[in-house]
C-alpha positions as protocol buffer text, in pm:
chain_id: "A"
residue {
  index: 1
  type: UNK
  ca { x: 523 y: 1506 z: 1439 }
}
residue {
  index: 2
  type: UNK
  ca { x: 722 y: 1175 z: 1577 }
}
residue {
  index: 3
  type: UNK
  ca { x: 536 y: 974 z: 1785 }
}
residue {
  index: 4
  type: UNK
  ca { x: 699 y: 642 z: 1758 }
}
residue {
  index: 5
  type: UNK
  ca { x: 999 y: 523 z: 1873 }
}
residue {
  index: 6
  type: UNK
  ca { x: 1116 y: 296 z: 1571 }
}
residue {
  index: 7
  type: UNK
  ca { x: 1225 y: 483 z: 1274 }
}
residue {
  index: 8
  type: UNK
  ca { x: 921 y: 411 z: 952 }
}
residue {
  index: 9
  type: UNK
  ca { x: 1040 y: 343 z: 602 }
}
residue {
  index: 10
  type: UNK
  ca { x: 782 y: 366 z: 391 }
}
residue {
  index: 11
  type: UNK
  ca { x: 764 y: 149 z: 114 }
}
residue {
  index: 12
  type: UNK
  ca { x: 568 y: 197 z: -184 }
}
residue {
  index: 13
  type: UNK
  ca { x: 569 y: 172 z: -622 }
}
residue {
  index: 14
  type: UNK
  ca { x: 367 y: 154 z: -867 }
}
residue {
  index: 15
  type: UNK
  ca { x: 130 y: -165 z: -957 }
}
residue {
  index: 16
  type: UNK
  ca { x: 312 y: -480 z: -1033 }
}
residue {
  index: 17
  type: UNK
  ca { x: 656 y: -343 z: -911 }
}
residue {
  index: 18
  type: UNK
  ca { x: 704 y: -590 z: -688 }
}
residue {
  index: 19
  type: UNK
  ca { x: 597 y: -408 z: -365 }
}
residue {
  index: 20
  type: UNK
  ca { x: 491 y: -789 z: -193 }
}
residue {
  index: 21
  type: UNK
  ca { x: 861 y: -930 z: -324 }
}
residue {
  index: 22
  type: UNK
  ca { x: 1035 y: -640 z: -168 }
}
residue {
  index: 23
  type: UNK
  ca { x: 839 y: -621 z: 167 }
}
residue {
  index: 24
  type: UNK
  ca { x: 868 y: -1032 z: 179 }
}
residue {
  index: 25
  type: UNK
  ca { x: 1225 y: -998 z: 176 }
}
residue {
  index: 26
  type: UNK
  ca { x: 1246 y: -788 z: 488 }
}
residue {
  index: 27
  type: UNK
  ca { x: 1022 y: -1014 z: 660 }
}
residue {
  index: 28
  type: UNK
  ca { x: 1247 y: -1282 z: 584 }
}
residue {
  index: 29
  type: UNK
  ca { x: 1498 y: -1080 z: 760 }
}
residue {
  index: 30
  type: UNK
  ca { x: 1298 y: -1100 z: 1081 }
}
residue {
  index: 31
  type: UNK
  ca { x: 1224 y: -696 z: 1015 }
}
residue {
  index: 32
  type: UNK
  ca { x: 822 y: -593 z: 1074 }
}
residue {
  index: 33
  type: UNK
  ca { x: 626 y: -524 z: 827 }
}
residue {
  index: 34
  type: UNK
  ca { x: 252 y: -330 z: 821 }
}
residue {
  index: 35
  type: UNK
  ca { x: 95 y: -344 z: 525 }
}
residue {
  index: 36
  type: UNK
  ca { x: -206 y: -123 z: 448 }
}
residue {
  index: 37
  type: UNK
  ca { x: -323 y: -336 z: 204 }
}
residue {
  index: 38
  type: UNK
  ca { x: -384 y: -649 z: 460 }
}
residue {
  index: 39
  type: UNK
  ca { x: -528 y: -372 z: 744 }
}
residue {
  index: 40
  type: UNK
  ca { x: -759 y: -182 z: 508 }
}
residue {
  index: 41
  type: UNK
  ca { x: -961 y: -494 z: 464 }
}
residue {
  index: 42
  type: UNK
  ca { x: -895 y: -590 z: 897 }
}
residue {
  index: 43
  type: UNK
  ca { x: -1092 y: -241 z: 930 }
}
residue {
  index: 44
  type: UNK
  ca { x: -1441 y: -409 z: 713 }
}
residue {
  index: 45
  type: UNK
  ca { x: -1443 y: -721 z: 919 }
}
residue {
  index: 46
  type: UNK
  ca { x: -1752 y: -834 z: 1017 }
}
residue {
  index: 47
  type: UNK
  ca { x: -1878 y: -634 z: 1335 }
}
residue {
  index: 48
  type: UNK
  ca { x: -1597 y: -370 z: 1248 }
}
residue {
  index: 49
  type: UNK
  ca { x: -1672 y: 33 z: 1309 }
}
residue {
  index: 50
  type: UNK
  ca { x: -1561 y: 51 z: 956 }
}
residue {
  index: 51
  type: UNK
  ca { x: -1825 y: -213 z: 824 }
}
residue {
  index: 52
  type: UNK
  ca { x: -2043 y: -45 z: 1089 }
}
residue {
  index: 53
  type: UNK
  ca { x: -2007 y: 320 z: 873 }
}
residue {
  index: 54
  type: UNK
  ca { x: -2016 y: 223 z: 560 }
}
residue {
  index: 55
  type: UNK
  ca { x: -2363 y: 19 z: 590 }
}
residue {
  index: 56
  type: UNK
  ca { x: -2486 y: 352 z: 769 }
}
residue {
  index: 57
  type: UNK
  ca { x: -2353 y: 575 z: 487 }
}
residue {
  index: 58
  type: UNK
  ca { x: -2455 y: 300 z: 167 }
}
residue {
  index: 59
  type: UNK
  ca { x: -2718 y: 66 z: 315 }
}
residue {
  index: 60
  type: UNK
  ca { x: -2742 y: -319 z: 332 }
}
residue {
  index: 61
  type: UNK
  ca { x: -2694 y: -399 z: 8 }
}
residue {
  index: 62
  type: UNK
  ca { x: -2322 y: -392 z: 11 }
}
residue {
  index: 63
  type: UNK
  ca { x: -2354 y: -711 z: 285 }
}
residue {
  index: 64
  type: UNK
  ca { x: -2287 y: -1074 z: 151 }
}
residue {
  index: 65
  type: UNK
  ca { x: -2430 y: -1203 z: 466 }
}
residue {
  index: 66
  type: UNK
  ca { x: -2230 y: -1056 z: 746 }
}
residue {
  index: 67
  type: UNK
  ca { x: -1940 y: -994 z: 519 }
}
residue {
  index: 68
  type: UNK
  ca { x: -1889 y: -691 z: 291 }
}
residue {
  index: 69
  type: UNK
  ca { x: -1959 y: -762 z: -75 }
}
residue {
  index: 70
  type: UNK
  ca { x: -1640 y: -618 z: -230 }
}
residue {
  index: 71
  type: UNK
  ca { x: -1808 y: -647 z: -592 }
}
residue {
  index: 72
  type: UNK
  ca { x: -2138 y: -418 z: -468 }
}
residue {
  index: 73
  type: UNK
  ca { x: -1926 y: -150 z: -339 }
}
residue {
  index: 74
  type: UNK
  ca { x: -1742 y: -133 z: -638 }
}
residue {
  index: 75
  type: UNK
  ca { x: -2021 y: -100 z: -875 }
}
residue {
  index: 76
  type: UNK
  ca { x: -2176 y: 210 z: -628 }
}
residue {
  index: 77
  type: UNK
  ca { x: -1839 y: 424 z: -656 }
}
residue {
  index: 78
  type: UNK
  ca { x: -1774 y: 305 z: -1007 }
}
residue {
  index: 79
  type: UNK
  ca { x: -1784 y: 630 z: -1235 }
}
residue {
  index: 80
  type: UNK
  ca { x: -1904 y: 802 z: -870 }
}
residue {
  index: 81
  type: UNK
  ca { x: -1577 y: 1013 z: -764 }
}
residue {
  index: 82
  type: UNK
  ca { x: -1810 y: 1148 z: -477 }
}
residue {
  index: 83
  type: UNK
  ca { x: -1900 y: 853 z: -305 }
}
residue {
  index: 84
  type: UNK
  ca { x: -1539 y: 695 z: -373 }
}
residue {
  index: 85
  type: UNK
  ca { x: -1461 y: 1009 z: -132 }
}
residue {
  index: 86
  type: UNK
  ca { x: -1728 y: 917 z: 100 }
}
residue {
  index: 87
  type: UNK
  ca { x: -1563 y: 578 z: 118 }
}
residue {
  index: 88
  type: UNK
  ca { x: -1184 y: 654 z: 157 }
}
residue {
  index: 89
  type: UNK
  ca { x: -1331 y: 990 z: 420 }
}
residue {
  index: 90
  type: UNK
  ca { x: -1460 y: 641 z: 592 }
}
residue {
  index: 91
  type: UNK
  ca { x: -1211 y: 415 z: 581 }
}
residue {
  index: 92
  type: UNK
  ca { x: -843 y: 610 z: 574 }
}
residue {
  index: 93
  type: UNK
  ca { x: -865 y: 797 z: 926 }
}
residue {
  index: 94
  type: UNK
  ca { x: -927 y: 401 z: 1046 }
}
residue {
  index: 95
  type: UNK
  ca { x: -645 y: 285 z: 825 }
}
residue {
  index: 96
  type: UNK
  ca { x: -439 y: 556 z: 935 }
}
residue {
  index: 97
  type: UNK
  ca { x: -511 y: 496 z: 1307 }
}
residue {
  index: 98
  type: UNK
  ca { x: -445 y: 119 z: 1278 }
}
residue {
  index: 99
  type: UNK
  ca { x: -86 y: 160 z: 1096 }
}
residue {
  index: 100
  type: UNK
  ca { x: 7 y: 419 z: 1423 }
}
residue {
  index: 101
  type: UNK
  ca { x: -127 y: 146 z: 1665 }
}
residue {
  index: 102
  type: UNK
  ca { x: 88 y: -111 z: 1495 }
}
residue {
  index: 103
  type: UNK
  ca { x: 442 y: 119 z: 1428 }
}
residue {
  index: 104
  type: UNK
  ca { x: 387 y: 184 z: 1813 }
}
residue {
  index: 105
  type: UNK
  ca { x: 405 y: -124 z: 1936 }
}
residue {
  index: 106
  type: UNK
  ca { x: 735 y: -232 z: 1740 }
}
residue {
  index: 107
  type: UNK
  ca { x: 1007 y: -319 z: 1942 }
}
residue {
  index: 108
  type: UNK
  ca { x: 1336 y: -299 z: 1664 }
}
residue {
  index: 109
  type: UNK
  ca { x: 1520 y: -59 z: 1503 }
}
residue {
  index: 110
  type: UNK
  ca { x: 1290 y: 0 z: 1189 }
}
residue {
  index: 111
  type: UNK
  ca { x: 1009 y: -93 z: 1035 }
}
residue {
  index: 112
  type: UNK
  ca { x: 860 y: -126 z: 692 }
}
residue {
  index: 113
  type: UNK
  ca { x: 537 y: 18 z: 627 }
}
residue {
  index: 114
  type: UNK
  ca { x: 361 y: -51 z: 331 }
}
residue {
  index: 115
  type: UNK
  ca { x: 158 y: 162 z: 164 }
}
residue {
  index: 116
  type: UNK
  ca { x: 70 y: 135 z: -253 }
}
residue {
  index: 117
  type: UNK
  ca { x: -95 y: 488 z: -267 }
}
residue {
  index: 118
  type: UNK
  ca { x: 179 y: 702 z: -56 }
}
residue {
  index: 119
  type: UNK
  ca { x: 234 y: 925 z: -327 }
}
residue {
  index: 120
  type: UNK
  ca { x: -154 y: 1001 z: -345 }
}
residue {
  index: 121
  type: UNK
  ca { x: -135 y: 1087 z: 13 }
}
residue {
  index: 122
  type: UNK
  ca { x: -73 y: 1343 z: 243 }
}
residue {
  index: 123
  type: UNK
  ca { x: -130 y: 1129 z: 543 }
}
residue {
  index: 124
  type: UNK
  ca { x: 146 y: 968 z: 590 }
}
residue {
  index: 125
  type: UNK
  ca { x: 431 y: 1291 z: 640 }
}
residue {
  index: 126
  type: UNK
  ca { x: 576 y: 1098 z: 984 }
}
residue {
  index: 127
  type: UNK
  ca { x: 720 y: 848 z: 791 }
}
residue {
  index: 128
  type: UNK
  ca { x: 1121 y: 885 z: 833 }
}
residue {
  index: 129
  type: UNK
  ca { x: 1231 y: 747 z: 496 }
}
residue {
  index: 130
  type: UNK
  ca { x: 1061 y: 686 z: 162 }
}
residue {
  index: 131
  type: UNK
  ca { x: 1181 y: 348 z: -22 }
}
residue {
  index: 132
  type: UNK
  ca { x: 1023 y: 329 z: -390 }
}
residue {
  index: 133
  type: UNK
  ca { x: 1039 y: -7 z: -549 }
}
residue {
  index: 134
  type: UNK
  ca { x: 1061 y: 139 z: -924 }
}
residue {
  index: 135
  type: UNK
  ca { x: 1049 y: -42 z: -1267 }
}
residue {
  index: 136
  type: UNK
  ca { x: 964 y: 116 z: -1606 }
}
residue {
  index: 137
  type: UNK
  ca { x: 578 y: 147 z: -1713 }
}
residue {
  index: 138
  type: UNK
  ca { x: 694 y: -136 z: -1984 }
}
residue {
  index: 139
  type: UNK
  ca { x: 750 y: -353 z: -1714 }
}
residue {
  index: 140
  type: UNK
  ca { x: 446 y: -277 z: -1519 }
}
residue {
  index: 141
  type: UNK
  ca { x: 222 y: -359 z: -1774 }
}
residue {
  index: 142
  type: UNK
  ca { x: 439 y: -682 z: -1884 }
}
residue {
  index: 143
  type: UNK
  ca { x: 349 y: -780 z: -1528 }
}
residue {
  index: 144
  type: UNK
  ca { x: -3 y: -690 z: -1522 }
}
residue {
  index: 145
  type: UNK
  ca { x: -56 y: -867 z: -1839 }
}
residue {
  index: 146
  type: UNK
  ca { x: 115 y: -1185 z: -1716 }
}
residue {
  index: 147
  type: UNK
  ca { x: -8 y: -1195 z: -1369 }
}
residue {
  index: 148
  type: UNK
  ca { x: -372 y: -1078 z: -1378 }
}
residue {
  index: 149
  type: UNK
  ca { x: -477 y: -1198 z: -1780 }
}
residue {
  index: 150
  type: UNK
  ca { x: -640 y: -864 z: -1838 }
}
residue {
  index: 151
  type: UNK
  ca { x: -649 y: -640 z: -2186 }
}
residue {
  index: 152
  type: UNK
  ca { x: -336 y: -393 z: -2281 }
}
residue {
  index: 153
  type: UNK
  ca { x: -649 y: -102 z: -2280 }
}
residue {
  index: 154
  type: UNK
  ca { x: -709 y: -221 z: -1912 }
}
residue {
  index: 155
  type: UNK
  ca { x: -374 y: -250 z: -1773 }
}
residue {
  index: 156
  type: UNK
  ca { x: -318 y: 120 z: -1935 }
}
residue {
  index: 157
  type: UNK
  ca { x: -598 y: 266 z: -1768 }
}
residue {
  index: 158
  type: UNK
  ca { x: -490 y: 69 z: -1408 }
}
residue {
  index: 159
  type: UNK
  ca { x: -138 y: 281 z: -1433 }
}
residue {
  index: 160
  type: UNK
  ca { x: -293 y: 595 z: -1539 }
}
residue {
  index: 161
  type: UNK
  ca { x: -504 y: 583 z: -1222 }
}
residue {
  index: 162
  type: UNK
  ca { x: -205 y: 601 z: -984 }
}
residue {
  index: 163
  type: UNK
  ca { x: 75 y: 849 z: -956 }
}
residue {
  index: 164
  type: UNK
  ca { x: 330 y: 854 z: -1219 }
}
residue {
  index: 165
  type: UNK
  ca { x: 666 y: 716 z: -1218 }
}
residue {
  index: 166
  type: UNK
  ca { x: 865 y: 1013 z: -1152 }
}
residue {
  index: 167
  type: UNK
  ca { x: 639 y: 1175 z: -926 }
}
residue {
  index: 168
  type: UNK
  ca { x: 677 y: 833 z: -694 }
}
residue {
  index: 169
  type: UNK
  ca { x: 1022 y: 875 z: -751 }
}
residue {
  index: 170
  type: UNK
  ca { x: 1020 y: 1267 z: -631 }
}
residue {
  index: 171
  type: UNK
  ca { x: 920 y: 1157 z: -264 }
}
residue {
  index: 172
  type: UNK
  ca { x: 1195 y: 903 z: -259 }
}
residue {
  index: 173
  type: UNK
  ca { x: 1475 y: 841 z: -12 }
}
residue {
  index: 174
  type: UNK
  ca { x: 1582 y: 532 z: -149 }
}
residue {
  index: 175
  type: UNK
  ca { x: 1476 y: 390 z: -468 }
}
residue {
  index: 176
  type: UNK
  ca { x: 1548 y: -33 z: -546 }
}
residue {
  index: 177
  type: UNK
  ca { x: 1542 y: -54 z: -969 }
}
residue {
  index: 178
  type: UNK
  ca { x: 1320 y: -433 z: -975 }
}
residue {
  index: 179
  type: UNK
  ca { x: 1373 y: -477 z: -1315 }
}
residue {
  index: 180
  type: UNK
  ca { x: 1601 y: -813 z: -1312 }
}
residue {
  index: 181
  type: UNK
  ca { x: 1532 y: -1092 z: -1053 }
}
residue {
  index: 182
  type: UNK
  ca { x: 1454 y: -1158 z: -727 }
}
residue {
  index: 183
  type: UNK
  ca { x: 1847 y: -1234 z: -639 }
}
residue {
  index: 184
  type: UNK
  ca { x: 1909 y: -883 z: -797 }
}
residue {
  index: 185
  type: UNK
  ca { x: 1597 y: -762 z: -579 }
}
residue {
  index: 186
  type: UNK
  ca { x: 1748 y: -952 z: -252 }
}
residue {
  index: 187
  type: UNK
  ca { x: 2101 y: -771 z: -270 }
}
residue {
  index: 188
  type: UNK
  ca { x: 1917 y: -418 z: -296 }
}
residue {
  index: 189
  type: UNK
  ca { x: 1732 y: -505 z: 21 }
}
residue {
  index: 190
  type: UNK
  ca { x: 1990 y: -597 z: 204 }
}
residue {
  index: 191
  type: UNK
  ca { x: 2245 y: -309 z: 157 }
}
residue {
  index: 192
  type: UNK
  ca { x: 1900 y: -60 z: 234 }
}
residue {
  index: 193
  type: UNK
  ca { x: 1903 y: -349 z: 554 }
}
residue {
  index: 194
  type: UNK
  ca { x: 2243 y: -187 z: 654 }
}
residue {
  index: 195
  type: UNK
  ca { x: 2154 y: 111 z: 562 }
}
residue {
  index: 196
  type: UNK
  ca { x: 1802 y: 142 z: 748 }
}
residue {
  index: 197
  type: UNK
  ca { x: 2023 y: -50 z: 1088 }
}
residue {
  index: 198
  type: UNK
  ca { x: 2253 y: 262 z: 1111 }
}
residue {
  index: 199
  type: UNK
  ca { x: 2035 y: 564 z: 1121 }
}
């Protein structure tokens, strides 16, 4: 059901598509962007009801002080698919809530929500539009090779983890190829621009 009044493009792809590029360039356009990436760790902030739950639910040893040792929690739901539930049964209602709370308040036409795992989800079926940023698994793991030094075997098992290409591509609206540059990559974004102003 529609809540808000600005109409939601949700923008998603696969790791090392060039999500950040794409949702940098309609920033640079003065457009808002929420990223779910930047509020899921707002919602484990010191003092925050989702810091506040997950100590209740895995004790104090996931605290680096007052802070939430990222390393700890991995190492508890690592090879756990149960308490990785527990954690995202935590954290994704808050996530959730806090992306609402945000599209609300925008003022414009659109906005651009970001959200890497959208095709994993069901929660997100009030966004208007779906934009996938798509390159070829090749690509991807060029990327991921490049940008984070890790093995081939690694970078494999990173994609397998998330959706595959064409099922990102069966919730698409709009799909932007990223395979050339970031002029090619600026063009796309702003015919979608035009696009996105006229609905």
């Amino acid at each position: 059901m529609k809540t808000h009044s600005c109409i939601t493009i949700g923008l998603t792809g696969g790791i090392a598509s060039g999500k950040s590029a794409a949702s940098n360039q309609f920033a640079d356009m003065g457009i808002p962007v929420i990223d779910a990436d930047i509020i899921a760790r707002e919602v484990v902030e010191p003092k925050s009801e989702g810091l506040k739950q997950l100590v209740t639910s895995f004790g104090q040893s996931i605290l680096d002080g007052e802070r939430l040792d990222r390393s700890e929690l991995r190492a508890i739901v690592f090879n756990d698919s149960q308490k990785l539930k527990q954690i995202n049964a935590i954290l994704h209602p808050l996530i959730g809530h806090e992306i609402r709370k945000q599209v609300n308040a925008v003022k414009q036409h659109y906005c651009i929500v970001v959200i890497p795992l959208l095709c994993e989800s069901s929660r997100y079926d009030w966004l208007d539009r779906v934009l996938v940023i798509d390159v070829k698994k090749e690509t991807q793991i060029s990327r991921l090779l490049k940008r984070d030094s890790i093995t081939l075997e690694l970078a494999n098992k990173m994609l397998d983890s998330q959706c595959s290409r064409n099922q990102r591509l069966a919730i698409a609206n709009d799909v932007l190829n990223n395979e050339k540059d970031l002029k090619h990559l600026k063009q796309g974004i702003e015919s979608l621009h035009l696009l996105y102003k006229s609905l």
